[in-house]
C-alpha positions, 0 to 999 in steps of 0.5 A, spaced: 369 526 884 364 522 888 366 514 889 360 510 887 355 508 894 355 501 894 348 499 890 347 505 887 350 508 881 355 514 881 350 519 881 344 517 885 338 520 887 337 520 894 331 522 894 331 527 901 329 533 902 332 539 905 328 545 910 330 551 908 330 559 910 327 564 904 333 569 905 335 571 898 342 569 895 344 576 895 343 577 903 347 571 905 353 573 900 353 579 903 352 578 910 358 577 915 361 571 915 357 568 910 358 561 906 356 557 900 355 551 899 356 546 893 350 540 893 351 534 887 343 536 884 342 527 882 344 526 890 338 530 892 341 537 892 339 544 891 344 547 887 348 552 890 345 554 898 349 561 902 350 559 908 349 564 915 351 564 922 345 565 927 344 564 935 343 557 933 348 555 929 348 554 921 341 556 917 341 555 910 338 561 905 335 559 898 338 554 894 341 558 888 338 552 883 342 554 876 348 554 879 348 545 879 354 540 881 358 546 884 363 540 887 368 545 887 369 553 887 375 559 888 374 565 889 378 573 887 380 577 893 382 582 888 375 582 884 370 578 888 369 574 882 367 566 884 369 562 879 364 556 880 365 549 876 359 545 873 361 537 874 358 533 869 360 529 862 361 537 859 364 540 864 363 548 865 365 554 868 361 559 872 363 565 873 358 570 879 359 576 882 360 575 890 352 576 890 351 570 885 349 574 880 353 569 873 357 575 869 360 569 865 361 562 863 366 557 859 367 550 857 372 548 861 374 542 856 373 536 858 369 531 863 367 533 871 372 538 873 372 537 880 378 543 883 380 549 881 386 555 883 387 562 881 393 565 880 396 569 885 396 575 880 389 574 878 390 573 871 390 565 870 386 559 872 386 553 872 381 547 872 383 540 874 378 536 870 377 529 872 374 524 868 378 527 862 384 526 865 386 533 863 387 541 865 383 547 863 387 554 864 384 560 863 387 567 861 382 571 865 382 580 865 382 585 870 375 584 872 376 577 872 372 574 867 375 569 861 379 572 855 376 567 849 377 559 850 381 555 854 387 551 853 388 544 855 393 541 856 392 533 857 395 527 861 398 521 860 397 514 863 394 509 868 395 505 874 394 497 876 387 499 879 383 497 872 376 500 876 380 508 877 385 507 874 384 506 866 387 512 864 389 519 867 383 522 872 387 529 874 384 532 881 388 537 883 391 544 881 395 549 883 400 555 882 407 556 884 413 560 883 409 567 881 404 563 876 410 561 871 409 553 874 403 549 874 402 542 878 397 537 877 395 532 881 393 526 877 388 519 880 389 515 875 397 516 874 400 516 879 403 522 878 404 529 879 405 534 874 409 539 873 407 544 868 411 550 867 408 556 863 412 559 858 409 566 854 404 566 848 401 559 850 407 555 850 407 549 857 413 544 858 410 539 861 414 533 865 412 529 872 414 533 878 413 526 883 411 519 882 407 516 887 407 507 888 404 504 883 396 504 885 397 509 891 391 514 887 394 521 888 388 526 890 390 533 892 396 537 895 397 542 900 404 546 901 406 548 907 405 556 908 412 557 910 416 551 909 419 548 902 414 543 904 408 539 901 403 535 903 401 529 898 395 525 900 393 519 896 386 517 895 386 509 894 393 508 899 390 512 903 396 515 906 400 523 907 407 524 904 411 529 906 414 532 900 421 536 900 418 543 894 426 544 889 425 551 886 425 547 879 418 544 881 419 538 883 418 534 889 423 529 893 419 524 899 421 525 905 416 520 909 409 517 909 404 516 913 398 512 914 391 517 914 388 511 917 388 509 924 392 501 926 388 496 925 382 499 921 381 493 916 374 497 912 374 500 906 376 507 906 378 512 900 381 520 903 380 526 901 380 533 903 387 535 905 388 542 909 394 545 913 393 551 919 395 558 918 400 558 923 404 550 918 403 547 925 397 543 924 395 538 918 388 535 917 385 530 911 379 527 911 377 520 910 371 517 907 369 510 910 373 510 916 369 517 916 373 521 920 378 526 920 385 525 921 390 530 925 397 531 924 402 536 928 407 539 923 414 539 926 419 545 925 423 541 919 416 539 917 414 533 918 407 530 921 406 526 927 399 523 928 395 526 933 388 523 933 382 521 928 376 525 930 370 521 928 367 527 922 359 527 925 356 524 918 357 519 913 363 521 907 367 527 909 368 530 902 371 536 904 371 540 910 372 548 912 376 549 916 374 557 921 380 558 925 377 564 927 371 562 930 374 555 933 371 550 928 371 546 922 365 545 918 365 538 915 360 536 908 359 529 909 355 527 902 353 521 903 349 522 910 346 529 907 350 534 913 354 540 914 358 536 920 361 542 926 367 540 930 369 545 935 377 547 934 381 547 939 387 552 940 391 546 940 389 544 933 385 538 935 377 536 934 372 536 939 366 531 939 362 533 932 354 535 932 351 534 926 349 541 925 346 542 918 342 538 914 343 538 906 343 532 900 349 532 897 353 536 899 360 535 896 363 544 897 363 548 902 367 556 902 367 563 904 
């Protein structure tokens, strides 16, 4: 979910425009190393732009324009099916073959969803929608396609920030424990959920973590060989170190600000990732745009190692290519896919603006 610019209304029209190539969607889906891009369409985006690599960096293909506000997206390694989400007041998914060829489409019941994750056998997905403050969970078959309506499973509560906190606003979910837990990161009540999945439809749902009052919980990130997750907080803008219990619940350990000391501007985090290797742990911020980096210790906790300026205007999410030593990052308000180089240290180099694109909120392979 986008944060409103100031003077503008949540969704304005920016009113630029984009240089594109004439490649076909198909040949960048299928090129090697090929990406995709979300655009938010009443920002002056596109619709769905495949990305690929040249001699000269990044080109963008032609614009897929049915597929509108993909503000987010994951992707079948067992089928290649991406499961693309429609952010808007009826909220829907798309379901496409890795060439974009749309297979399916589904009411994810509810308003802007704005994340989504795959179970790890495949069979499930979940859709986190934000303005709703609820969850959709699809049942999905071997080809991977949704098998009738979604389930919805509805938040509770609110927190004292009367502007972003009025109600339950959920902006993460993800799989656990075989698929047998779901947990959902809620914005407007401070919490994160535990939802955990029973036969024949059945969720028991309590909180697995409750952040301070006010804090904003926004997205969660586990590390890949440790009990331990990463918490970042929107409207606190700070990390918690999470200690991961077998029943689903979460224990602090420490937290952390994702700002530098001594920034007194308006700034709302993001993105959160760990490397492959659990050594390195990066977020993004929108405002002080910039993005934090964090060395992962043997026991898991963070040490701040630097704040790498993001090459735009409101890094809404980043890639991050360890293979090819960069991180691509989409900075919405200044319409750009931002490249900093990775180092095999994990630290950001200087960043070049790289690829000129309105509205762009979602970048994946």
């Amino acid at each position: 979910m986008t944060i409103p610019a100031p003077m503008l209304t949540r969704r304005a029209l920016v009113g630029s425009a984009v240089a594109l190539t004439a490649c076909p969607a198909a040949l960048f889906a299928r090129s090697a190393g090929g990406l995709i891009a979300g655009t938010y369409t009443n920002e002056g985006g596109p619709g769905l732009v495949p990305l690929a690599q040249g001699p000269q960096g990044w080109r963008a293909g032609a614009p897929v324009a049915a597929i509108r506000n993909a503000s987010f997206g994951v992707r079948s390694a067992a089928t290649g099916m991406r499961y693309l989400l429609d952010e808007q007041s009826k909220g829907m998914l798309g379901v496409y073959t890795a060439d974009l060829q749309k297979v399916a489409g589904a009411s994810t019941l509810g308003a802007d969803p704005c994340h989504a994750a795959l179970a790890a056998d495949g069979r499930r997905l979940a859709v986190a929608n934000y303005s709703s403050g609820s969850v959709a969970l699809f049942t999905l078959d071997r080809a991977g396609r949704p098998v009738g309506e979604a389930q919805r499973i509805a938040h509770e509560g609110s927190g004292p920030n009367r502007d972003r906190q009025a109600g339950p606003h959920a902006h993460w979910v993800g799989f656990s424990a075989g698929g047998t837990q779901l947990h959902s990161v809620d914005l407007g009540a401070d919490a994160v959920f535990l939802h955990r999945l029973g036969t024949g439809g059945a969720v028991d749902t309590s909180i697995a973590y409750r952040t301070e009052a006010g804090a904003g919980p926004r997205h969660l990130a586990r590390h890949p060989k440790l009990p331990i997750a990463y918490l970042v907080t929107e409207l606190a803008n700070t990390v918690t170190v999470l200690r991961a219990h077998p029943d689903g619940k979460f224990t602090a350990l420490a937290t952390l600000s994702t700002l530098p000391k001594g920034f007194t501007g308006t700034s709302f985090a993001a993105h959160i990732a760990v490397n492959a290797a659990g050594t390195r742990l990066y977020i993004s911020n929108r405002g002080h745009d910039s993005i934090a980096v964090y060395a992962i210790q043997r026991d898991g906790g963070l040490t701040p190692l630097q704040h790498a300026g993001s090459g735009g205007h409101w890094p809404r999410l980043f890639l991050l290519r360890e293979a090819d030593g960069e991180m691509l990052v989409a900075n919405e308000r200044s319409g750009n896919i931002a490249r900093l180089p990775l180092g095999r240290d994990g630290r950001l180099g200087a960043a070049a603006k790289g690829l000129a694109l309105p509205g762009v909120v979602f970048l994946s392979v």
